[in-house]
C-alpha positions, -999 to 999 in steps of 0.1 A, spaced: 787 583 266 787 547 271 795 528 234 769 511 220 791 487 197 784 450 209 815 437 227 834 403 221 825 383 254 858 376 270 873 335 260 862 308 290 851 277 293 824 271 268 835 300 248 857 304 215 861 266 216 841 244 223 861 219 255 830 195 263 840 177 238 878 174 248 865 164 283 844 136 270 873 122 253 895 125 291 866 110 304 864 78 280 899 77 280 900 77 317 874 47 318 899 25 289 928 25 313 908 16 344 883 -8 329 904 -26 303 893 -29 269 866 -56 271 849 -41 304 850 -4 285 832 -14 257 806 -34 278 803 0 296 802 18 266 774 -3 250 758 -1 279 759 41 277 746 39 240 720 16 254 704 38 281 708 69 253 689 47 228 661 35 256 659 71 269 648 85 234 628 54 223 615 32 245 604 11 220 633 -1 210 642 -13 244 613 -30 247 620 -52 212 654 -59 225 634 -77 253 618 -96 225 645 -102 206 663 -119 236 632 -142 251 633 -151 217 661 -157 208 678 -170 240 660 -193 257 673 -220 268 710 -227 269 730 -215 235 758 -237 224 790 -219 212 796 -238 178 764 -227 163 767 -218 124 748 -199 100 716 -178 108 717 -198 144 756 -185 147 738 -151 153 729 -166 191 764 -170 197 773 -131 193 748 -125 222 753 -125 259 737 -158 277 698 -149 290 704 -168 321 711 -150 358 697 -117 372 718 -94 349 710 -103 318 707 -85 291 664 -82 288 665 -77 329 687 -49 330 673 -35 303 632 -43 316 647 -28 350 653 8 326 621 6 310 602 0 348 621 32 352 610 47 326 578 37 329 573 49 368 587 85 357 563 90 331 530 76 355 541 98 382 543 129 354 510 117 333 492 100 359 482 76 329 472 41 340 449 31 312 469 0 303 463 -13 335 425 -14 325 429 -35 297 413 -70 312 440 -87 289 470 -70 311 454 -80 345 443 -115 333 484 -119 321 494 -106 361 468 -128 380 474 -160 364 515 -151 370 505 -143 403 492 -177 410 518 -195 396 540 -177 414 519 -184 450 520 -223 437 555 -220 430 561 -211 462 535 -232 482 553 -257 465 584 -260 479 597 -278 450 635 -273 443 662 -279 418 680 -298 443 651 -323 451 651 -327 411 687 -331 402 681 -358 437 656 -380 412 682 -374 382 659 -348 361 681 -320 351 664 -293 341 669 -283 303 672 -246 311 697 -222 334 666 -200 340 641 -201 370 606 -210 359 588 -186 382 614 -159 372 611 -170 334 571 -162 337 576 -136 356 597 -122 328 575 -124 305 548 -110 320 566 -81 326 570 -80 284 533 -80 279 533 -49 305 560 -27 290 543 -37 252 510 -25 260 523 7 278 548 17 251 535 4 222 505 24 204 515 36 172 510 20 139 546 23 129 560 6 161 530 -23 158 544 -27 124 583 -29 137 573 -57 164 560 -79 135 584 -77 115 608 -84 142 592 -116 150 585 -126 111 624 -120 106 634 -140 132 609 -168 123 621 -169 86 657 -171 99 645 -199 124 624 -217 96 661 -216 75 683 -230 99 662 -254 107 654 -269 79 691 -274 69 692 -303 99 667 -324 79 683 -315 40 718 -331 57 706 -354 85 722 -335 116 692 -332 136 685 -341 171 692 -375 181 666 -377 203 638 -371 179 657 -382 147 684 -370 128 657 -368 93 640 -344 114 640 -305 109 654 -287 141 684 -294 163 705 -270 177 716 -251 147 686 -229 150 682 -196 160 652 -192 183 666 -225 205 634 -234 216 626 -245 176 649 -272 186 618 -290 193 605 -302 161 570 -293 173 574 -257 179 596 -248 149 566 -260 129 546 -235 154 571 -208 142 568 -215 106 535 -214 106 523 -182 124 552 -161 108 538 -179 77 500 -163 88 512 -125 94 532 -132 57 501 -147 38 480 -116 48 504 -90 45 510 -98 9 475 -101 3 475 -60 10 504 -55 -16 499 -53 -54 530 -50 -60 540 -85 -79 579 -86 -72 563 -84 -32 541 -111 -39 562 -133 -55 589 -125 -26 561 -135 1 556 -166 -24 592 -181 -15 590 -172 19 554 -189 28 570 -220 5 600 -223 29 578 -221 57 553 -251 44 588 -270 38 600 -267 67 561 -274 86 566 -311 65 605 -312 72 598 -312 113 580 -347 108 554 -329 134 521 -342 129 506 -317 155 529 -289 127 508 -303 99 472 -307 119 483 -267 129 493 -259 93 463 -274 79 438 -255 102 455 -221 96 455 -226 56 416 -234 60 413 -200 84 433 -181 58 411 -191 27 376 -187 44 377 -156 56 353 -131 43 379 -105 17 402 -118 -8 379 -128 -38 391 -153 -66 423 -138 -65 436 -151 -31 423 -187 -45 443 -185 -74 474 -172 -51 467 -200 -30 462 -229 -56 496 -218 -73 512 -214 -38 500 -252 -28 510 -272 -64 546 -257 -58 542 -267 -22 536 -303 -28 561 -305 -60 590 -289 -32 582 -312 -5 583 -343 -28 617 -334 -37 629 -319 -7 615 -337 24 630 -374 33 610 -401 30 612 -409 65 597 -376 71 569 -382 48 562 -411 62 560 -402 98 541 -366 92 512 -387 74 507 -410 96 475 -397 115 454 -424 131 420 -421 115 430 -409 83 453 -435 71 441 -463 49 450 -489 73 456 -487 110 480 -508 123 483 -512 161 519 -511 158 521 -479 134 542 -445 141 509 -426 150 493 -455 168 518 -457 191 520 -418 199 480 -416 201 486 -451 227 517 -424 249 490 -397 247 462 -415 261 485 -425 287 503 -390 294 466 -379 300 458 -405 325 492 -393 348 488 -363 337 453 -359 358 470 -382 387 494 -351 386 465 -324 388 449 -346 416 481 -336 443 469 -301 442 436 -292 420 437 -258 427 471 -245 420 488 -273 410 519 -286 418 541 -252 404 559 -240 372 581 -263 358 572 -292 382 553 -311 358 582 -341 350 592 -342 388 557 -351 401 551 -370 375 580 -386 376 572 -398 418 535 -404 403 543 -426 370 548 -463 378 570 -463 347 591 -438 362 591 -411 333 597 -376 334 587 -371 301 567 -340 285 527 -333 286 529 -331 252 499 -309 259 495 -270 270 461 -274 285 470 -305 306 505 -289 314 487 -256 329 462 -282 343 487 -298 365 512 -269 376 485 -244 376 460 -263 387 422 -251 379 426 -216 386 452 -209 360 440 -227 337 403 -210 341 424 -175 339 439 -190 309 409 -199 288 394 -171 298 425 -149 286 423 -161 250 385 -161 248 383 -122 256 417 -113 237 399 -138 204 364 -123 208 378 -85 207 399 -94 182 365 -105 160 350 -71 172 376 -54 155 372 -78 126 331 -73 123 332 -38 128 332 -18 95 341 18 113 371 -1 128 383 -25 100 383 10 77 406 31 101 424 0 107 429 -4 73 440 35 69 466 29 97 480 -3 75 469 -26 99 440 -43 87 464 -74 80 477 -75 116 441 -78 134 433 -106 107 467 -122 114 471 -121 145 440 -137 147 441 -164 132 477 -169 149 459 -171 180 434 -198 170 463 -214 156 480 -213 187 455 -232 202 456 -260 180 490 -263 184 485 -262 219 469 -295 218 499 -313 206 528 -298 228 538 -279 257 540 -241 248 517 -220 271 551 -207 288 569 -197 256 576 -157 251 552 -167 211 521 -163 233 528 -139 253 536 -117 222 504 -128 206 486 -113 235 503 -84 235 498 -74 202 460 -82 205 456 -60 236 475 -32 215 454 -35 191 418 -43 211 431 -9 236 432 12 206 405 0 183 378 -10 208 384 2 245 397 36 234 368 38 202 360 77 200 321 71 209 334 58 245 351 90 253 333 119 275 318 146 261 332 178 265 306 201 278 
């Protein structure tokens, strides 16, 4: 009779001891020798990476954020404090940078899971295909264009960045795809903010050390808060770090007005003071116009009660007591010099002058549009043409995103553009009016990010007025946090799915 005791399986491979293991380590050692050390641990990074993307997608798609963010624009190898943090990363130019290779994963990714869900929602969302035809067209006018670096560099404009501008938008575009498609949860909404509020604060710190010990830029004035010992580089420009300060100042504002916790609130009371510092520390006056407009937003909406005026007044008598201490004179003097509101206006004053450059950027800027009203003259054309148009021979900036899409996207883009923001802000107010939705937003802890992001959009806007950022990776995020947001609170609302029978 055949023995019913359980035998010992006989030892192989797999069994008794476990060898997998043993051959990973053959494996990686194998890869050392032949790769050097440097290249292995490129390659090794670069396994971790695909693991990490694999499981959570999400996190791939915030490194893309984190490195639009933080590298644009050339990074300079002497950086120090939070700004030294750019120099640990690889550069953002060329075809295989970091955020390509790892957007090229997430495509992937992406592809796999439509073929297997057959899921194309996201591409419904009128905020996704208004973000791809507008690209689309600046792409054609790129192209119809025939504008090149070469004819540039011929007229001695260099261009301030290694990267492409069609492949610059077409990146981010590309961003506001992969958000919307793997973003949907409460918890990873949360993450992205914080992610951009973090590096904002960090920004908002290092720049504001250029004005406290005059090393600014030289070109705008060494008082001035910026220069290139910031961490997001485009906050070199005075301008846009008070841009940054202030929407990361927005999402801070009305998350702390959820908390009761008073150590929280006194936190988000230092950080909303070194972002109002650092707004008056950029000598921007388009930063204060922008700062003013989004602490009027912030107070007048509906919640809050005499509470968030109290918070507020205490918040703005500390304000002004910093800045009169802190801020340089020189700053003072230029940041409050707004034609029309000053006591006298001389001809000759800071903010006549720029109002006079303005007026006359304006003027070129429509002789600009005029060369091709349609589609404009391309992305990242705008100082050559004007350059060949401008009888004083300048390449200089719009100083203006609505004239800037005017001229190198000509009316088409910038009718795709207006009408981008006025459906994303309207939605956004739906969400906002709706009591059903503000309640399970508010459940989901996310009441504060429809109410902040928008006002960070209006905000936008205004800043928009008073310098070129329409192509910066800020709006783009913007946009795709409200379509998150609209795509789950409005175009998915349960009394707009079928029935089931």
């Amino acid at each position: 009779m055949a023995s019913t005791a359980m035998r010992r399986p006989a030892a192989g491979v797999g069994e008794g001891f476990p060898v997998w293991p043993l051959i990973g380590l053959a494996v990686i050692g194998a890869m050392s020798g032949m790769l050097g050390p440097e290249m292995f641990t490129y390659a090794l990074i670069g396994v971790v990476g695909v693991s990490v993307v694999g499981v959570r997608p999400q996190l791939g798609v915030a490194i893309i954020l984190f490195m639009l963010m933080v590298q644009y624009g050339s990074r300079q190898a002497d950086r120090t404090g939070a700004a030294g943090l750019s120099s640990l990363i690889p550069q953002g130019t060329g075809l295989l940078s970091v955020n390509n290779v790892m957007g090229i994963m997430l495509l992937a990714l992406m592809a796999y899971r439509l073929r297997a869900e057959r899921d194309w929602s996201f591409l419904k969302s009128p905020i996704v295909q208004l973000v791809l035809a507008s690209t689309a067209v600046l792409l054609v006018s790129a192209f119809v264009s025939g504008i090149t670096v070469a004819d540039q560099a011929a007229v001695g404009l260099v261009a301030t960045t290694g990267e492409d501008p069609s492949r610059m938008l077409l990146s981010r575009a590309l961003f506001v795809v992969l958000f919307v498609y793997f973003v949907r949860s409460p918890r990873d909404v949360l993450a992205f903010i914080a992610l951009f509020v973090a590096l904002s604060v960090l920004t908002a710190w290092s720049g504001s050390g250029a004005a406290v010990t005059n090393t600014g830029r030289q070109a705008v004035g060494t008082y001035r808060a910026g220069g290139t010992n910031v961490l997001i580089t485009s906050a070199q420009n005075p301008n846009r770090l008070g841009m940054i300060a202030t929407l990361a100042l927005i999402y801070i504002w009305e998350f702390s007005e959820t908390r009761r916790s008073k150590l929280l609130k006194l936190g988000a009371l230092g950080l909303i003071l070194l972002l109002v510092v650092t707004v008056f520390l950029t000598a921007s006056r388009g930063g204060l116009i922008g700062l003013v407009f989004a602490g009027v937003m912030l107070f007048v909406r509906r919640s809050g009660g005499s509470g968030r005026w109290l918070y507020g007044l205490v918040a703005i008598a500390i304000a002004g007591a910093l800045i009169q201490e802190i801020v340089p004179e020189e700053a003072l003097t230029r940041i409050t010099s707004i034609p029309g509101l000053n006591s006298s206006d001389d001809k000759n004053s800071t903010g006549q002058g720029s109002v006079e450059k303005r007026e006359y950027t304006i003027g070129i800027g429509l002789t600009v549009w005029k060369t091709a009203p349609i589609i404009g003259v391309g992305p990242g054309n705008w100082s050559y043409v004007r350059f060949l148009n401008d009888p004083m021979r300048s390449g200089g900036a719009a100083h203006n995103s609505f004239l800037q899409m005017l001229a190198e996207g000509g009316v088409v883009t910038l009718s795709l553009y207006m009408l981008l923001f006025y459906i994303t802000i309207s939605n956004i107010l739906r969400c906002e009016w709706s009591p059903e939705i503000i309640a399970r937003a508010r459940s989901e802890g996310l009441e504060w990010v429809v109410v902040g992001t928008r006002i960070c959009l209006l905000s936008f806007m205004v800043f928009s007025v008073f310098a070129d950022l329409w192509d910066l990776i800020f709006s783009y995020f913007l946009v795709a946090v409200s379509a998150v947001l609209i795509q789950r609170y409005v175009w998915s609302a349960p009394e707009l799915e079928p029935e089931l029978a």
